[in-house]
C-alpha positions as CSV (number, residue, x, y, z in Angstrom):
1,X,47.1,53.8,-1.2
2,X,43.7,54.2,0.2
3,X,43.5,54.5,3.9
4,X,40.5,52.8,6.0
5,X,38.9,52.2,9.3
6,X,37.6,49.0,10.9
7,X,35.9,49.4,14.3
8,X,33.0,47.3,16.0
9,X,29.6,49.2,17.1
10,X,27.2,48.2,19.9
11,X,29.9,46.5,21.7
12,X,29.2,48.7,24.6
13,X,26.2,50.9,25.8
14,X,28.2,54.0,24.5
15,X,29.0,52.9,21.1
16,X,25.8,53.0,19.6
17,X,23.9,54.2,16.6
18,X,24.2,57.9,18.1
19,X,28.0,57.3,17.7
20,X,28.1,55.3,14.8
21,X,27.2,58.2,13.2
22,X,29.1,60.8,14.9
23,X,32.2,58.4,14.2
24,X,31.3,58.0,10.2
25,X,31.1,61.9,10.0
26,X,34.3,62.5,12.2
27,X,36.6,60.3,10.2
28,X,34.8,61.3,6.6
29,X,35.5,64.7,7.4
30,X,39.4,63.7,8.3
31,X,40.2,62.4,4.8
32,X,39.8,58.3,5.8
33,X,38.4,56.9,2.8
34,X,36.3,54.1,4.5
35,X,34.8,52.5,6.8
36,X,34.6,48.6,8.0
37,X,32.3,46.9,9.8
38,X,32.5,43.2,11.3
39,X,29.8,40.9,11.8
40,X,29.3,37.6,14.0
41,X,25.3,36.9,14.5
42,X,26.1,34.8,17.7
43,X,28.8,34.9,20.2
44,X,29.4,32.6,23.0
45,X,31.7,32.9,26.1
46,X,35.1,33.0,25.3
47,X,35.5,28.9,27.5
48,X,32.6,28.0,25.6
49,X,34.5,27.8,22.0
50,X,36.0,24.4,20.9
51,X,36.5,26.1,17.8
52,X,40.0,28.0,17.1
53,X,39.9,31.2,16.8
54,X,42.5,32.2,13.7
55,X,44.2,35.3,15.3
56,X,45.8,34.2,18.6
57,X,48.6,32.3,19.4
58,X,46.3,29.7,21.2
59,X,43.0,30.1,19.1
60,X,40.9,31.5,22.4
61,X,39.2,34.3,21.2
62,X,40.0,37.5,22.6
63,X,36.9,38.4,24.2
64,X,35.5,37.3,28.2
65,X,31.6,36.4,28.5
66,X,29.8,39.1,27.2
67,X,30.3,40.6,23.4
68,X,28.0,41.7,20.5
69,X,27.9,44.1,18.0
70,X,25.5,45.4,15.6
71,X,24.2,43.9,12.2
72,X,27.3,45.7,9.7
73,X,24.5,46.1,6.9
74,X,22.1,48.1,9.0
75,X,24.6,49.8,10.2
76,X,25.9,50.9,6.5
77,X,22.2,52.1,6.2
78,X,22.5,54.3,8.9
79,X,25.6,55.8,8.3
80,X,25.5,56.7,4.4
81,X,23.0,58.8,5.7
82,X,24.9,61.3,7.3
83,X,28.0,60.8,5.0
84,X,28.7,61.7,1.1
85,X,32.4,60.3,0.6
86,X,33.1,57.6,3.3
87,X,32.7,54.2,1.3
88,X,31.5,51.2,3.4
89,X,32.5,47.5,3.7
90,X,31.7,44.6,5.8
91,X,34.5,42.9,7.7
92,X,33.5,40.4,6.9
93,X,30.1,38.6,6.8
94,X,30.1,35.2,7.2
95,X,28.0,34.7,3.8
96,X,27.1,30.4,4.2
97,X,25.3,31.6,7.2
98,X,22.3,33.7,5.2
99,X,19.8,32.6,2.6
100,X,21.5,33.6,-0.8
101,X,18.6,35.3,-1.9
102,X,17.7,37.1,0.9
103,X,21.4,37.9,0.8
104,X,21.0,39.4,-2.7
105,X,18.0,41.7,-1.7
106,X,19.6,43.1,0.9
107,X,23.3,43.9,-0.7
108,X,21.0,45.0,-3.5
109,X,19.3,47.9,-0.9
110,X,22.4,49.1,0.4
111,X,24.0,49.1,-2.9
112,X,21.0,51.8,-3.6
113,X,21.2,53.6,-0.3
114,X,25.2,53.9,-0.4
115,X,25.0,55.6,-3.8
116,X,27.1,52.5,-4.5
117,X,29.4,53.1,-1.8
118,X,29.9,49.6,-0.5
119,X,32.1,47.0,-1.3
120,X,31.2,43.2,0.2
121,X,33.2,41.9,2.1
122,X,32.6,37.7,2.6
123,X,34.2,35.1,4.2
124,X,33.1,31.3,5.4
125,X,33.7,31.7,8.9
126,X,35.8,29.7,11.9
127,X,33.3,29.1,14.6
128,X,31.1,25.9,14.3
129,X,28.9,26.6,17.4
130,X,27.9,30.4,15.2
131,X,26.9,27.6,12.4
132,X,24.8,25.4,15.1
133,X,23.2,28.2,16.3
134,X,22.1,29.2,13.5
135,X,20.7,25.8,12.0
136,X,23.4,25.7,9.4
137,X,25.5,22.7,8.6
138,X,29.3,23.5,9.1
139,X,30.4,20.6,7.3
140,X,31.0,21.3,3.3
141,X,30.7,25.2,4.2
142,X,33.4,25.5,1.5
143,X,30.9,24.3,-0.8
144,X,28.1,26.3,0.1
145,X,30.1,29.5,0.4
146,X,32.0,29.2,-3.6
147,X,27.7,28.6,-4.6
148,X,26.5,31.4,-2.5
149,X,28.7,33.3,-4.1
150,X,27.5,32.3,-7.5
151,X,23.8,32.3,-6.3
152,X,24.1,36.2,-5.7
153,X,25.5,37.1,-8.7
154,X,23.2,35.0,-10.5
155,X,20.5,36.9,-8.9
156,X,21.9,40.8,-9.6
157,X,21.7,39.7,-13.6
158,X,18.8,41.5,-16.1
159,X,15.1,39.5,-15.7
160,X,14.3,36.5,-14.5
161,X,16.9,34.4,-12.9
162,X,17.9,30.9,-12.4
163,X,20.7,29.0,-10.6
164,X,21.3,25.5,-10.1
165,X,23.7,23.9,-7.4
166,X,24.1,21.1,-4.7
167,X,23.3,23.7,-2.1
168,X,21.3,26.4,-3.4
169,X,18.9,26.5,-6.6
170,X,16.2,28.4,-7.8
171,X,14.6,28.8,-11.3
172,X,12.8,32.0,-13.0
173,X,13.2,34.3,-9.7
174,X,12.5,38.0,-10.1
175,X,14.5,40.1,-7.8
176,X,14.3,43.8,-8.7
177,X,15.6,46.2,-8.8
178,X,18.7,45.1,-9.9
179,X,21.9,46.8,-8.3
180,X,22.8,50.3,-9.1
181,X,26.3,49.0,-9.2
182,X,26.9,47.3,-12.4
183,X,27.0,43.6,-11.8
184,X,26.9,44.4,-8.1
185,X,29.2,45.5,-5.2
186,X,32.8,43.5,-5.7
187,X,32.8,40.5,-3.8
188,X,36.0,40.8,-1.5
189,X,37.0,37.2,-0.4
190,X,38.3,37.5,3.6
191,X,41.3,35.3,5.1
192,X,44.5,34.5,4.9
193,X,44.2,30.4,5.0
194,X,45.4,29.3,1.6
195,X,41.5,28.4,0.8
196,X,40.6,31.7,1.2
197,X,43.1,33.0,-1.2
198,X,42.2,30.5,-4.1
199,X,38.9,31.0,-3.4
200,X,39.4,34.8,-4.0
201,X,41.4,34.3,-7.4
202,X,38.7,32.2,-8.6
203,X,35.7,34.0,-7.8
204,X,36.7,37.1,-6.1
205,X,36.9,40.7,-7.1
206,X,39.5,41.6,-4.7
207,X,40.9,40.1,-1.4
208,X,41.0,40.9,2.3
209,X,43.4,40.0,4.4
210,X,43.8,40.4,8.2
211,X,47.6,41.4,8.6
212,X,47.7,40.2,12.9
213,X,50.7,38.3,13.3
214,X,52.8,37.0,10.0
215,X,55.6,38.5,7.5
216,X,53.5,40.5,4.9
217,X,56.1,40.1,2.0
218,X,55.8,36.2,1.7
219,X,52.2,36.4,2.2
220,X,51.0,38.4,-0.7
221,X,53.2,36.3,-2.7
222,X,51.4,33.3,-2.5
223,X,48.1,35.2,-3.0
224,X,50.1,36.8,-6.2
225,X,51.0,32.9,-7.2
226,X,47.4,32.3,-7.5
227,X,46.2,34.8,-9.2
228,X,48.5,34.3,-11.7
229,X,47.4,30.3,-11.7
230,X,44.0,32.1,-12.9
231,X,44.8,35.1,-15.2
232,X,43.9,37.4,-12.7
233,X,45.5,41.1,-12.6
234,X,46.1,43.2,-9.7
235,X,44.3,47.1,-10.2
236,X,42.0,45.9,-13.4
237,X,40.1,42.9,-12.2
238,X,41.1,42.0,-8.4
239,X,41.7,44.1,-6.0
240,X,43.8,43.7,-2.8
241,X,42.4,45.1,0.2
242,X,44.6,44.7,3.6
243,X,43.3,44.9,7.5
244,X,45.8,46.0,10.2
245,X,44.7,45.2,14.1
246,X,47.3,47.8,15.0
247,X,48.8,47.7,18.6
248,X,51.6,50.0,18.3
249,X,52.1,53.2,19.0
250,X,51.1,56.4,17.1
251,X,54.1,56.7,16.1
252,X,54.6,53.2,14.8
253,X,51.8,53.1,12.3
254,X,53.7,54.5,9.6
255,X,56.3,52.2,9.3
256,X,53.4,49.6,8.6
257,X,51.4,52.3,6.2
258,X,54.8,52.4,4.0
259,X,55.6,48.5,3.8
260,X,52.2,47.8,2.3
261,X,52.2,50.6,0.2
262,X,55.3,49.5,-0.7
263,X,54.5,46.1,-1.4
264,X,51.5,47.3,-3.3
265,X,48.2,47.1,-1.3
266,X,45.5,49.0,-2.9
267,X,43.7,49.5,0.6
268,X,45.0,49.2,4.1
269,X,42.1,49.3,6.7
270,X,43.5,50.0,10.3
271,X,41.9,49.2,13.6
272,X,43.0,50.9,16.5
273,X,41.4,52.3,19.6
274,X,39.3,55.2,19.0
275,X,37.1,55.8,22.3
276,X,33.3,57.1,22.3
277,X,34.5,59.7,25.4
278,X,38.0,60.7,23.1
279,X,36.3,60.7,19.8
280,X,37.5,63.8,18.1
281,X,40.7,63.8,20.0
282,X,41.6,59.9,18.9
283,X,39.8,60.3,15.3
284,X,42.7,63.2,15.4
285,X,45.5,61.2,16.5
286,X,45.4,58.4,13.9
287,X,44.9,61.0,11.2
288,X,48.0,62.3,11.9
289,X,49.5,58.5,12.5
290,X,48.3,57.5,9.3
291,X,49.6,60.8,7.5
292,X,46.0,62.3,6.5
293,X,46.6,65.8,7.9
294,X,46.7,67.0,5.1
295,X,44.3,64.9,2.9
């Protein structure tokens, strides 16, 4: 089982692109095998939300009135610069809230710059004031997420291109160059609703799940259940990818390392605290937590 990274950048003054990189390099050179990046255009204070936010007990989000973080694809820009191994991920961007298009061009840049080290991480989103904000409709986002989907893959195929939907459509578009990735980077669907998870047997190339606060076992069975409603195979075609907001111990982590490996998780993605003043120090304390000494 692969073993991954999830942390936010330009959150605060001291995490920015100077540490980005130092962080990419640092856990590269440990033996992690990737890193994830979330994204959010907009935030608002956390009062200022009548939207639920999916990971706590109340739905307030966990964050007071001031919080931002960088744009994840400039960021995997940045940092497959100063890397050769680390593969890169988004964590996930909210794809209904960007021209499809547009969308394509850019995945198609960093599918180029990366070497075709990144993997695209999608999901629809929870926070209707984000979709306001933005000038985006938050109604039928379903919709407009399983057709911006299609829209971009539609776009990475040889010549001219055409799609036709309720939301999007175009007709005889050239976007070149196409993707050094054949067919693209995999789309991995994010959430754990039970939309999300038929949406990422349907179209998906893999899943990602955010493991926060519910039995794992049971979980990945009803993903399993619909996969198997669409012929879908685990390892071949679909690929299940697994984040962990980890607030345990070091010593505590592995337990959770062995029940996903044992309940067979391709990729589990960690997030835990690793400061910009304790950077090697931490970056060495969750390599031994998540038993990489001697990767």
């Amino acid at each position: 089982m692969k073993i991954g990274l999830a942390a936010p950048f330009g959150s605060t003054p001291k995490r920015d692109i100077g540490f980005l990189k130092d962080f990419a390099q640092a856990i590269e050179e440990r033996g992690f095998d990737s890193l994830w990046l979330p994204e959010h255009v907009v935030f608002f204070s956390a009062k200022d939300y009548d939207s639920s936010y999916p990971y706590t007990e109340d739905g307030t989000p966990p964050w007071g009135d001031e919080m931002g973080i960088y744009d994840p694809l400039l960021l995997v820009a940045v940092a497959a610069q100063v890397t050769t191994r680390l593969r890169f991920a988004t964590s996930v961007l909210i794809l209904p809230l960007r021209p499809p298009l547009l969308t394509a061009k850019e995945v198609m840049t960093i599918d180029h710059i990366t070497g075709g080290r990144f993997e695209f991480g999608v999901g629809s989103g929870w926070s209707s004031e984000e979709y306001a904000a933005l000038g985006v409709p938050f109604e039928r986002r379903g919709k407009r997420f399983d057709e911006y989907i299609e829209a971009v893959r539609a776009a990475w195929k040889p010549g001219k291109v055409s799609y036709e939907g309720e939301t999007v459509s175009y007709r005889d578009v050239i976007l070149e160059p196409k993707p050094l990735t054949p067919g693209g980077p995999p789309f991995l669907i994010g959430g754990d609703s039970d939309a999300a998870m038929k949406r990422s047997a349907r179209l998906g190339d893999g899943w990602y799940g955010w493991w926060a606060d519910y039995d794992l076992e049971p979980h990945l069975e009803k993903l399993r259940r619909h996969l198997d409603a669409h012929g879908r195979e685990e390892g071949s075609d679909f690929h299940l990818k697994l984040g962990l907001p980890f607030k345990g111990k070091p010593d505590e982590l592995q337990g959770k390392i062995d029940e996903a490996r044992r309940l067979g998780v391709e990729e589990l993605v960690i997030s835990v605290p690793i400061s910009s003043s304790r950077l090697a120090a931490d970056a060495d304390l969750w390599t031994q937590a998540a038993g990489l000494g001697d990767k």
